[in-house]
LUMKE-356780 format. One record per residue (C-alpha): x, y, z; chain. Coordinates in steps of 0.5 Angstrom, whole numbers, plus 500, padded with zeros to 3 digits. Layout:
! residues N
ATOM   c1   c2   c3  chain
ATOM    X    Y    Z      A
...
***
This chain:
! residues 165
ATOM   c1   c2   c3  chain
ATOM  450  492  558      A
ATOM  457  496  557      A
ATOM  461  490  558      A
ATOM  459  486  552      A
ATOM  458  492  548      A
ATOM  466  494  549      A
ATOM  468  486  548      A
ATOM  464  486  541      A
ATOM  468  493  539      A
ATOM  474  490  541      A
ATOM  472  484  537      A
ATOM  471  489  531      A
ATOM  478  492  531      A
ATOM  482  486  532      A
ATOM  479  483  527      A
ATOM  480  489  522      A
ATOM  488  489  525      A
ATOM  489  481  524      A
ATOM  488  481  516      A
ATOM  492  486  514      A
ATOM  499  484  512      A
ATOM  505  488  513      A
ATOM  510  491  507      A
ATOM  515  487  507      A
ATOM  521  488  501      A
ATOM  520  480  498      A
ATOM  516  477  491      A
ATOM  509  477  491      A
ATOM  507  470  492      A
ATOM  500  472  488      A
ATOM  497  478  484      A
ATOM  494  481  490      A
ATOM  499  479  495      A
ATOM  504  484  497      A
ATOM  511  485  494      A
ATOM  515  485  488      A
ATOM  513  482  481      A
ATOM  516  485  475      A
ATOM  516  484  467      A
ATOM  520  483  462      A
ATOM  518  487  455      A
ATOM  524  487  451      A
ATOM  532  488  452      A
ATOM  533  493  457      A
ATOM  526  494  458      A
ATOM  522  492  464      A
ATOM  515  493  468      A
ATOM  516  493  475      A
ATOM  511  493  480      A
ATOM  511  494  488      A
ATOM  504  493  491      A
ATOM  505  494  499      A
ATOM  500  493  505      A
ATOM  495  496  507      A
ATOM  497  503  510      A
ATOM  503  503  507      A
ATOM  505  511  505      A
ATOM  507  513  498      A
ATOM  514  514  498      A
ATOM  515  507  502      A
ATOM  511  503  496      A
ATOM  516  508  490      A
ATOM  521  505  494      A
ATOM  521  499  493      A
ATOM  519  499  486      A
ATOM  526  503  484      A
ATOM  530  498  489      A
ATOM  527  493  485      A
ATOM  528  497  477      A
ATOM  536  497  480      A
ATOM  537  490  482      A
ATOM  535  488  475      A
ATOM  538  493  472      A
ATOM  545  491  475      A
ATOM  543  483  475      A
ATOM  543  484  468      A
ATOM  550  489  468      A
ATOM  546  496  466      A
ATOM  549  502  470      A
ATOM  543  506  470      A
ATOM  534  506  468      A
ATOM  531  511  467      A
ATOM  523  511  468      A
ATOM  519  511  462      A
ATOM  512  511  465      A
ATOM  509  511  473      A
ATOM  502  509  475      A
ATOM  500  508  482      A
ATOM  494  506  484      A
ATOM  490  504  491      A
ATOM  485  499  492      A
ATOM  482  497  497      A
ATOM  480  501  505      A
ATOM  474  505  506      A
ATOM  469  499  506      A
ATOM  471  496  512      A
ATOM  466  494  517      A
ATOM  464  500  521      A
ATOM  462  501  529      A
ATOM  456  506  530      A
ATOM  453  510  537      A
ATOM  446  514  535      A
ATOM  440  517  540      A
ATOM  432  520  538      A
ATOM  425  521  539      A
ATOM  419  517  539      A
ATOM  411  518  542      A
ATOM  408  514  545      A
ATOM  401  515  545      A
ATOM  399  520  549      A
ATOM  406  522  552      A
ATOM  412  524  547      A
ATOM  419  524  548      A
ATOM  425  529  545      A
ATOM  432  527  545      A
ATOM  437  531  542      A
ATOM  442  525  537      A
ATOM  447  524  537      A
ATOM  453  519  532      A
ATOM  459  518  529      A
ATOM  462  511  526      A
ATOM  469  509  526      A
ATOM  471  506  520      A
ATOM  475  499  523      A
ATOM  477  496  516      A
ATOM  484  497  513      A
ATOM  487  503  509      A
ATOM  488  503  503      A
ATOM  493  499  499      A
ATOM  498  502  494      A
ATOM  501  499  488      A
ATOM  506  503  484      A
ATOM  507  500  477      A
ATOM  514  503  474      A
ATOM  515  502  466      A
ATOM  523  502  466      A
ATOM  529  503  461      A
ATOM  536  501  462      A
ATOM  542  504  459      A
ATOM  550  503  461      A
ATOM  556  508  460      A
ATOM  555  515  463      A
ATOM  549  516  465      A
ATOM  544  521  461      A
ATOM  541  528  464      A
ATOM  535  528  466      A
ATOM  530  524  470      A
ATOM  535  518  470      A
ATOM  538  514  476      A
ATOM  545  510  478      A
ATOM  543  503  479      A
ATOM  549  503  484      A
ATOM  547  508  488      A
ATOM  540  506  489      A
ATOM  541  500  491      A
ATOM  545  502  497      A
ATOM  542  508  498      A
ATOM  534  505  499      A
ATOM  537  497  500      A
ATOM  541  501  506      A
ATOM  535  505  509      A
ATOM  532  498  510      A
ATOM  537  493  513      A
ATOM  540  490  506      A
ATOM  546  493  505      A
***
């Protein structure tokens, strides 16, 4: 009897672990495929958003949005960007199928019989995706104080922790 219970348990996290895709540096293929997309608004002026696999943290989906904010701004021969607006966002995880172990009580008639109970659950689905969306305005010349980065350095410093520079 534990055998087949340990192979459907084993069946479950498989299962969850096969369709979570991993967070790659690319363009989105689709809205809900992880990756980059990027909107022009205006001159100067773009939305860009990250969107990375499930379980992937924070600091890794910002990131990929600002490498991406400054490979734009460069292409189109600004020198720095600030960042006007930022949303993250998660979607997704928590719902996941889960696998639950309990015990109880019963009566039977003239007999009865206690048990003490005892569950717990683990969830087997994905964790959550993040998607960061970053409003960004691009400027060229000394770059302002404040809140604003050098595309340049940007590039190499997060395009150099993944492998690309």
């Amino acid at each position: 009897m534990k055998t087949p219970l340990a192979l459907v348990a084993c069946a479950l996290v498989l299962g969850a672990c096969a369709t979570a895709q991993p967070t790659v540096y690319r363009p989105q293929a689709a809205a809900t495929d992880v990756g980059f997309a990027q909107y022009k608004m205006e001159d100067g002026r773009y939305r860009v958003t990250f969107r990375g696999g499930p379980g992937a943290p924070v600091g890794q989906v910002t990131d990929y949005a600002l490498l991406r904010a400054a490979e734009l701004a460069l292409a189109d021969g600004y020198s720095w960007f600030r960042v006007a607006d930022r949303i993250t966002q998660s979607t997704g995880g928590g719902g996941g199928p889960t696998f639950s172990v309990g015990g109880g009580s019963g009566s039977y008639g003239r007999r009865s019989a206690v048990g003490l109970g005892v569950g717990t659950s683990f969830n087997l689905g994905p964790k959550p995706a993040l998607s960061t969306t970053l409003e960004v305005v691009f400027g060229k010349g000394p770059r302002p104080p404040g809140e604003a980065y050098d595309a340049q350095s940007v590039v190499n410093t997060i395009g150099k922790g993944m492998g690309r520079v």
